[in-house]
N, C-alpha and C positions, 0 to 999 in steps of 0.2 A: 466271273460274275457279270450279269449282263445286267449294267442301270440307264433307263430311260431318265427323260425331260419330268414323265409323267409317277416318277417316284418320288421326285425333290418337292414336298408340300409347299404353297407359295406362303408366306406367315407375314403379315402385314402388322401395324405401327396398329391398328384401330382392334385387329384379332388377340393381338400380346396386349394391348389394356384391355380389354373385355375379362381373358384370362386371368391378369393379374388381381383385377377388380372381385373376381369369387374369391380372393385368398384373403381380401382386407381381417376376416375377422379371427383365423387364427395361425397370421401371419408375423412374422419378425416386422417393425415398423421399418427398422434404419434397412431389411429387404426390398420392404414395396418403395422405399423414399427411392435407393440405391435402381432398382429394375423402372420406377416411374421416369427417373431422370434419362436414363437410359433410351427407354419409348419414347421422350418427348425429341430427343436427336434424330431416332429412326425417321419418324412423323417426319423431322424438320427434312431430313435428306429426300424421303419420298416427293417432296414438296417442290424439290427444284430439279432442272434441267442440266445446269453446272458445273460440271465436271469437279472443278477444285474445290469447290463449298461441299460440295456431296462427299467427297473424298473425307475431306473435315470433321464435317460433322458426325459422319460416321465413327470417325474416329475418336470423335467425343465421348458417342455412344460406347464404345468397346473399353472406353478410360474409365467410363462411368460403373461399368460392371465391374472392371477386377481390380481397380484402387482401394487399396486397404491401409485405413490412417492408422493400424493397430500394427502394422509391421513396421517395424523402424531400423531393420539388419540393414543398415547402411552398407553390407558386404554383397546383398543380392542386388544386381543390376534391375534398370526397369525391364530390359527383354527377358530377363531370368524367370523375373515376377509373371508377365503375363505367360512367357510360356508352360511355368508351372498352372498358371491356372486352365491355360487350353490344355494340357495335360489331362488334369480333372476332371474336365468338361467332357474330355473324351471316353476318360470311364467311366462317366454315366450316362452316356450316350448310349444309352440299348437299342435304340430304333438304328445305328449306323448312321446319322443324318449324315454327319461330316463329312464319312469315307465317300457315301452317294455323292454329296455336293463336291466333293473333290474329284471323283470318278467323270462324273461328266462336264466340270469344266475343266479338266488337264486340258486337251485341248485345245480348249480358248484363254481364255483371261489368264488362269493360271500356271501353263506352261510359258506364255510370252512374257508373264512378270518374271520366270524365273529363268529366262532365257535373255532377259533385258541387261544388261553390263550396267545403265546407269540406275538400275534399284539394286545393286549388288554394293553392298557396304565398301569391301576391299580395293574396287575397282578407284571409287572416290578417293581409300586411303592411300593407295598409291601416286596419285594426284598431285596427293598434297605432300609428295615425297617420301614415303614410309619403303621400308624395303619390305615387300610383300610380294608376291609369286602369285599377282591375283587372278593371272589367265588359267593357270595349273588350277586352283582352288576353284575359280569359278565354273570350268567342267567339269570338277569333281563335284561340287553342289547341283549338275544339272544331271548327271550319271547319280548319282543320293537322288534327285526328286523321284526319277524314272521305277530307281530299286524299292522307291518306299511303296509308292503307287501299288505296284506289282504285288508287294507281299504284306498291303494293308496296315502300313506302320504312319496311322493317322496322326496320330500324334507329332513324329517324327516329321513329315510332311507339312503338317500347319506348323511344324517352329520354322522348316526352312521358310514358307511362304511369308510367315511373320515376321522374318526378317528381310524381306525384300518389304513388306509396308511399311516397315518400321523407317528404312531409308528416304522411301518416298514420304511418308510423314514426315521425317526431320528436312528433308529439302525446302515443303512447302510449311511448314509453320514457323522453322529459324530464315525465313528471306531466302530461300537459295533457289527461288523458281519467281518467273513470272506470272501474273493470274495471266490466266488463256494463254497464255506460252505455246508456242507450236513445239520449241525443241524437248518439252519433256510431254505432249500430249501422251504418247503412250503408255509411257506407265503409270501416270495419274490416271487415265482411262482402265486400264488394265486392273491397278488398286484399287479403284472404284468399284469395279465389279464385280468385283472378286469379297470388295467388306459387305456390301449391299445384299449377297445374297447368305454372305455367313453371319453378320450381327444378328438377323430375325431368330436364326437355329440358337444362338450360344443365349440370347433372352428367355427365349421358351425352354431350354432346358436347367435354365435358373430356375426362371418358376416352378416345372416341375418337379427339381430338386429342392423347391423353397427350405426344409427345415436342414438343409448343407449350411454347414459356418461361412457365408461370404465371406466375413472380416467385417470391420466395421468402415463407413463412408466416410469419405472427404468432406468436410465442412457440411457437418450435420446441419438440419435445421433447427435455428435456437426462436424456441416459442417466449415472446416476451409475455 
């Protein structure tokens, strides 16, 4: 399958409220609350230059979509959660955005995160003394991205990717990086680019799907 630059629709922070704004009247409320919070992080990221705030907030925005205060399996992990919901996202994804937006940043942004050792969970837990085989595992997760690519197992592919975010997210929100740090520029640069162009696809296909059960939001808004 041959995907250009000129398939991936560019979906901007002002395009996804416009959107959401037609659905106000027979829409789920804790929806638009849930996709409004959402776009206001987009907006915030479009807004700076920053590498690590961008990185963040985006990551805001991605908490804000698939946080569900109605699930309380204390058994399902949080990467469990959202991979289930990229999951879902994927099979309603009839236009293929995903596979497109994965297809032409392999790559770039997306092979190098997945090629990075320091966004690789295990490599850390080895570290920190764990007995784990994480060089064995870690070219086996890079031989998985290549196989998923190849025979379109989108899904499969955004959990590996979402677990390299998921590292660099916990680096930089628990302390374990410095802001503007030189030694981890790459894969905050890599994660950044990599959320910035998938958070606008997984908004808009919320809204499209709006009457899909999201779950219900984190600290609803209480009208006094």
């Amino acid at each position: 399958m041959k995907v250009t630059e000129q398939h991936i629709q560019i979906i901007t922070s002002t395009s996804l409220k416009t959107k959401l704004k037609e659905l106000h009247s027979n829409a789920n409320e804790n929806d638009i609350i849930r996709l409004h919070r959402a776009i206001s992080w987009v907006k915030c990221a479009e807004e700076t230059n920053n590498t690590d705030l961008k990185f963040i907030t985006l990551w805001i925005a991605f908490n804000a979509c698939y946080a569900d205060n109605d699930n309380h399996d204390m058994s399902l992990t949080e990467k469990k959660r959202f991979k289930d919901f990229i999951s879902r996202l994927v099979m309603l994804d009839k236009e293929e955005r995903f596979f497109k937006l994965l297809w032409f940043k392999f790559s770039g942004p997306v092979r190098l995160l997945i090629d990075n050792k320091y966004a690789y969970k295990q490599f850390w837990d080895a570290q920190r003394g764990e007995k784990v085989d994480w060089e064995r595992l870690f070219k086996q997760s890079k031989i998985d991205s290549r196989n998923y690519l190849a025979h379109q197992q989108v899904a499969e592919l955004l959990g590996l990717v979402l677990d390299r975010l998921y590292t660099v997210r916990n680096q930089l929100i628990h302390g374990g990086a410095t802001y503007k740090s030189k030694l981890n520029r790459s894969q905050v640069k890599d994660a950044s680019q990599i959320l910035e162009s998938l958070m606008p696809i997984i908004i808009d296909n919320m809204i499209t799907n709006i009457n899909e059960d999201w779950g219900v939001i984190n600290y609803p808004v209480i009208k006094c």
